[in-house]
C-alpha positions as CSV (number, residue, x, y, z in Angstrom):
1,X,142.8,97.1,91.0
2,X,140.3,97.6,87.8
3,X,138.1,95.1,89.7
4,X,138.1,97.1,92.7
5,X,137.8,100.7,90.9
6,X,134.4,98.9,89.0
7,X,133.2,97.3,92.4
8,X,133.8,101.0,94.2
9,X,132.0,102.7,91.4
10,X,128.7,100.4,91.6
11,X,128.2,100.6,95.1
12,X,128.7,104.1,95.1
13,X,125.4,104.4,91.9
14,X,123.9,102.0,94.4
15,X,124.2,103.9,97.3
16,X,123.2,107.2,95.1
17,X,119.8,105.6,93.7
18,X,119.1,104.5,97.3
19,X,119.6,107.9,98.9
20,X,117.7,109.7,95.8
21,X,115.1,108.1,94.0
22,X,112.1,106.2,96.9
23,X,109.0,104.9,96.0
24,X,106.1,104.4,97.5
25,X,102.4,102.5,97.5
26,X,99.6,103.0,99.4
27,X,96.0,103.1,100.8
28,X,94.5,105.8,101.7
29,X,90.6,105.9,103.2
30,X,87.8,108.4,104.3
31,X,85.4,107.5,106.5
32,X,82.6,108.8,109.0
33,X,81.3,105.2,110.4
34,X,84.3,105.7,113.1
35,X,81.4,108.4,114.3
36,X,78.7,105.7,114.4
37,X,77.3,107.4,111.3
38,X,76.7,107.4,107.4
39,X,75.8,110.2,105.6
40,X,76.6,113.3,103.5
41,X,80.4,112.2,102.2
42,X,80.2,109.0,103.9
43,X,83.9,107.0,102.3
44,X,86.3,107.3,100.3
45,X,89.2,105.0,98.9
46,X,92.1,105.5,97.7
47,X,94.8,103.2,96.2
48,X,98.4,105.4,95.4
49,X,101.8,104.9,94.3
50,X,104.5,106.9,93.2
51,X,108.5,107.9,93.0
52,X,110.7,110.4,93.7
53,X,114.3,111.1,91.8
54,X,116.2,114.3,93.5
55,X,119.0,115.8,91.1
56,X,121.5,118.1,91.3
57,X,120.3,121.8,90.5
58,X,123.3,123.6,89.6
59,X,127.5,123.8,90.7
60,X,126.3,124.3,94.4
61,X,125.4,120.8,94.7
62,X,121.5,122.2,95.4
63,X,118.8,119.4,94.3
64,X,115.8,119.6,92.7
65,X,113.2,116.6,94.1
66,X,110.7,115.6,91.5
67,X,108.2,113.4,92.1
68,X,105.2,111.8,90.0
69,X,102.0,110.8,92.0
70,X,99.2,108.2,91.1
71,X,96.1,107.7,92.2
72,X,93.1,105.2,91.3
73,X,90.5,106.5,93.8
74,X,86.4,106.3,94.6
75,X,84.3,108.6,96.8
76,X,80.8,108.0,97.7
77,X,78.2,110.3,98.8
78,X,74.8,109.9,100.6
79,X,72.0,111.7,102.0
80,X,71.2,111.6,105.6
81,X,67.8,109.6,105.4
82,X,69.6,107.2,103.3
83,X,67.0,104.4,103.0
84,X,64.5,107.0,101.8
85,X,63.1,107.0,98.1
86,X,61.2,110.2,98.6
87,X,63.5,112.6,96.7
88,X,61.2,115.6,98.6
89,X,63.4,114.0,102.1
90,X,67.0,114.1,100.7
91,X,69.1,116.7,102.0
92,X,72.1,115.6,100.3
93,X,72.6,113.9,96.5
94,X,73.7,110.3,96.3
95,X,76.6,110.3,94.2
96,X,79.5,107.7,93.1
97,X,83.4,109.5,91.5
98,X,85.5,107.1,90.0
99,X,88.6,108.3,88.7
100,X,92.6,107.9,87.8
101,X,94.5,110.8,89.0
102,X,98.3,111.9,88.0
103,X,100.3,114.5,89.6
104,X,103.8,115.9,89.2
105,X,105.7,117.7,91.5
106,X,108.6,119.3,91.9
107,X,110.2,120.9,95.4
108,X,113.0,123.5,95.2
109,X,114.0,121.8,99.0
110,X,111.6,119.8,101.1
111,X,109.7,122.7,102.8
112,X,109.0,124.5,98.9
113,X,107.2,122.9,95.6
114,X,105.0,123.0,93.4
115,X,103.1,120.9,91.5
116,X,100.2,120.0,89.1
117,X,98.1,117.1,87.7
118,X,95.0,115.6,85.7
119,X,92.3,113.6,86.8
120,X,90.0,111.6,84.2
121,X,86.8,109.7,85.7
122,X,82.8,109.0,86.1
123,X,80.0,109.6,88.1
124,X,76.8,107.8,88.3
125,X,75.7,104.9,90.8
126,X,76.3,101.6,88.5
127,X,79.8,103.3,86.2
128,X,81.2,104.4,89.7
129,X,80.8,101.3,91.4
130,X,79.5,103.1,94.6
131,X,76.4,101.8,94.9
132,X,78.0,97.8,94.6
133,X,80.5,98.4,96.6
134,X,78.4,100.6,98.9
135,X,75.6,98.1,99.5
136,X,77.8,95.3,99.3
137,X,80.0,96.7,102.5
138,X,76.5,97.3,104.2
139,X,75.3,94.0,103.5
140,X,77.9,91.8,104.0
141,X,80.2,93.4,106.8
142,X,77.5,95.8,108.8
143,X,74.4,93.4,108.5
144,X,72.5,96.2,107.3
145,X,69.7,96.9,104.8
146,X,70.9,98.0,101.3
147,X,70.8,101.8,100.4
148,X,68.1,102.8,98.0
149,X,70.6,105.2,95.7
150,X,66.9,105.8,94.5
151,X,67.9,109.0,93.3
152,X,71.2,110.2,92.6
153,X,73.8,112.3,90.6
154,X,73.5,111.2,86.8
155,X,76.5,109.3,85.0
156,X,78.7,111.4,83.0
157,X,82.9,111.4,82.1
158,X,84.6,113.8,83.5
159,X,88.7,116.1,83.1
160,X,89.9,117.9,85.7
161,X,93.0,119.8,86.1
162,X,94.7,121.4,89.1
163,X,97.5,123.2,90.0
164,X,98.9,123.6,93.9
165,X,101.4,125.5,95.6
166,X,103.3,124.4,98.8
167,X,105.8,125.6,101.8
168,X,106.6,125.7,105.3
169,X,108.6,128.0,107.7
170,X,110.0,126.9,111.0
171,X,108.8,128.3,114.0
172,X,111.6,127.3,115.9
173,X,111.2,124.5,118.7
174,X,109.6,121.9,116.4
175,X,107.1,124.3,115.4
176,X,106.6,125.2,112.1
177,X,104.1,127.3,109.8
178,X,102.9,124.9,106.3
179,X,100.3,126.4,104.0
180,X,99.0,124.3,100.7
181,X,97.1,126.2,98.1
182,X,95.2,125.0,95.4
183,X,93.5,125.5,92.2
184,X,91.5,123.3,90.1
185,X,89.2,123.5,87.1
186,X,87.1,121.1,84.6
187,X,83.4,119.4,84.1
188,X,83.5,118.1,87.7
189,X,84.8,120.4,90.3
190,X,86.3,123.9,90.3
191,X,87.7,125.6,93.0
192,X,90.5,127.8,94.8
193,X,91.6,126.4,98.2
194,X,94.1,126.8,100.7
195,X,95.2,124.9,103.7
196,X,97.1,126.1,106.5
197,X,97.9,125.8,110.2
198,X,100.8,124.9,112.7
199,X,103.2,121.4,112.7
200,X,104.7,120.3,115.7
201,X,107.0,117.4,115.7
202,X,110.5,115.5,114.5
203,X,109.8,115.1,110.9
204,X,110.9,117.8,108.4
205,X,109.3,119.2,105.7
206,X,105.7,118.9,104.7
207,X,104.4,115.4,105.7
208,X,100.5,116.3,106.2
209,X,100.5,117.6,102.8
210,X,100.7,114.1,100.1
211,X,103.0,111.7,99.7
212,X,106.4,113.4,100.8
213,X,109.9,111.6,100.0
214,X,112.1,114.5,99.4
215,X,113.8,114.2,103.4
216,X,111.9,111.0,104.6
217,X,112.8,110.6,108.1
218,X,111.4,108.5,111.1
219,X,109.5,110.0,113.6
220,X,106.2,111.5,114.8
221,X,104.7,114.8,113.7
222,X,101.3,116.5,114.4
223,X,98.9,118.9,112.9
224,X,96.3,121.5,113.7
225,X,95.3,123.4,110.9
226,X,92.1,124.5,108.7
227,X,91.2,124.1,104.9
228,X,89.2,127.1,103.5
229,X,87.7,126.4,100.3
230,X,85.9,129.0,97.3
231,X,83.4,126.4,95.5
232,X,82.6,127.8,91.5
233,X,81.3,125.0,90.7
234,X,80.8,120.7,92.0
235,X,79.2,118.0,89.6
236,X,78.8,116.1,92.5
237,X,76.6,118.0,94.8
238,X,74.5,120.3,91.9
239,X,75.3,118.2,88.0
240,X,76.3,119.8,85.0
241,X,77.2,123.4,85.4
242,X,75.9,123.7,81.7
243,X,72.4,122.4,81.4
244,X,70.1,121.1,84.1
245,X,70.3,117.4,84.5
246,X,70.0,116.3,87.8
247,X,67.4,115.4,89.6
248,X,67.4,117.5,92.6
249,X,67.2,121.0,93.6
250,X,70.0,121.3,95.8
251,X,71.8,124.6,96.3
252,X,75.9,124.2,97.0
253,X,77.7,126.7,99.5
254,X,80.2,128.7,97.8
255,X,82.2,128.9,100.8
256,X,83.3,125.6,103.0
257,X,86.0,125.1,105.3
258,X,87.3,122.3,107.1
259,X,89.0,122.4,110.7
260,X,92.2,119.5,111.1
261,X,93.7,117.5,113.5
262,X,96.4,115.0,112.2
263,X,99.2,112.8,113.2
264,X,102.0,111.4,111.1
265,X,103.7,108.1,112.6
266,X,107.2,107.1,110.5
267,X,108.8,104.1,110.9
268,X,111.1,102.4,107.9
269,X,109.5,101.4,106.0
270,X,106.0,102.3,106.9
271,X,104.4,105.9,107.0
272,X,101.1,105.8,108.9
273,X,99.1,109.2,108.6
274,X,95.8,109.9,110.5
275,X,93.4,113.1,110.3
276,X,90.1,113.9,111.6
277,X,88.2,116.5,109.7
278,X,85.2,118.5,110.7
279,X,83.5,119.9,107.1
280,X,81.2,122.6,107.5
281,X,77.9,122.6,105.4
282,X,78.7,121.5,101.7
283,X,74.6,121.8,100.9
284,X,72.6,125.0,102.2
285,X,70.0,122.6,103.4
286,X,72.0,119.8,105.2
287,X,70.1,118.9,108.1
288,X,73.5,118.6,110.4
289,X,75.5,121.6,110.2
290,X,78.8,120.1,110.6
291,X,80.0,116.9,109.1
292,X,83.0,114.5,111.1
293,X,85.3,112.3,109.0
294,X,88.7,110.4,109.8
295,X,91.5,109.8,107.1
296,X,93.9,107.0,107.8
297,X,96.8,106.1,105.0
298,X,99.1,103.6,105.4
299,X,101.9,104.0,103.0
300,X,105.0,101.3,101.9
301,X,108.3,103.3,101.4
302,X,110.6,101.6,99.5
């Protein structure tokens, strides 16, 4: 009887962990050579992992979900003449971010959270590793001449901190109203953004907005939305905000925005996301007026 009582009250912690803590690990990418071109924010990469615990909230059985987020991450810019060395010809800085990022959140149920985070990293072409792993991807995969990062954004460490702000309302039929908004602030960018637009689809909560565990479900989901941004101040468009030490004369917009189209596949134990993005002019004197990019994250749930 004691034997059964203690084998009853494992599987039952089991089955509890199972249902409330996940984890995940992922990759996550950016990139515009789906478009048969290379310029202006030309890749990003993105390695993440993270965990979710949900507890109970109070005597009503509610849960709180709390999540921590982490992210090891790379992002790569480049003008649009990119084999140029005439500074006088680039419309665009070359830049390399390297960075670790951590985030916590916490959701009140899985359509309301909030959360925040810190981000540590450099720029520059050799401490980033853009420009090696840059030319090395050009030269080795595409068969193409090296880049000539003649030019670019100069090295320096960097702290950020951000803050964000997340819910959705159903619609009814599938539909449903998500918003995101974010702040962030430190040496490398600050800004106040805010996402929002209409999901469609089988999967609850917010899955176009991060890594979302707290009602992981299979099934498809889509997106058509638009991120609006306010830009106070980005290290790696214009350098230091404090003294001049760049090398170009570049003006950033203060105003960007960013029309999105994305799809959300689930299927235990993968999560396959996909968004294209359409950025509008980052630099006043961008030679394309609009910039195309595709996301695609494929995500482990375990």
């Amino acid at each position: 009887m004691f034997f059964r009582i203690c084998l009853s009250t494992v599987f039952i912690i089991f089955l509890e962990s199972s249902l409330h803590a996940q984890k995940y690990i992922g990759l996550n990418v950016d990139n515009d050579l789906y478009f048969g071109i290379d310029r202006y924010y030309s890749s990003g990469i993105f390695l993440q992992w993270g965990k979710l615990k949900a507890t109970e909230k109070d005597s009503l059985s509610r849960k709180v979900y709390k999540s921590k987020h982490w992210t090891i991450g790379q992002e790569i810019n480049t003008p649009n003449l990119r084999l140029t060395e005439e500074l006088a010809k680039m419309d665009y800085p070359y830049n390399g971010w390297l960075y670790l990022r951590f985030t916590s959140e916490q959701f009140f149920s899985p359509d309301q959270g909030y959360g925040w985070g810190v981000q540590i990293g450099t720029t520059g072409a050799e401490a980033s590793l853009a420009k090696f792993f840059q030319n090395t991807y050009h030269i080795h995969i595409l068969n193409l001449d090296p880049l000539t990062w003649t030019w670019s954004i100069p090295q320096a460490f960097h702290l950020n901190l951000n803050a964000s702000y997340l819910w959705g309302t159903s619609l009814g039929n599938k539909f449903k109203w998500v918003n995101r908004n974010d702040i962030q602030g430190g040496t490398f960018r600050t800004s106040l953004k805010t996402r929002f637009g209409l999901q469609y689809g089988s999967i609850s909560g917010l899955p176009f907005f991060g890594n979302r565990l707290e009602e992981w479900q299979e099934g498809i989901s889509i997106f058509l939305g638009i991120e609006v941004e306010y830009n106070i101040h980005d290290y790696s468009l214009s350098s230091s905000w404090f003294n001049d030490n760049g090398p170009f004369e570049l003006v950033a917009n203060d105003f960007r925005n960013k029309f999105q189209i994305g799809i959300v596949y689930n299927r235990k134990p993968w999560s396959v996301h996909a968004m294209l993005n359409n950025s509008s002019r980052l630099i006043t004197t961008q030679r394309y007026s609009r910039h195309p990019f595709i996301n695609i994250s494929l995500n482990f749930i375990f």
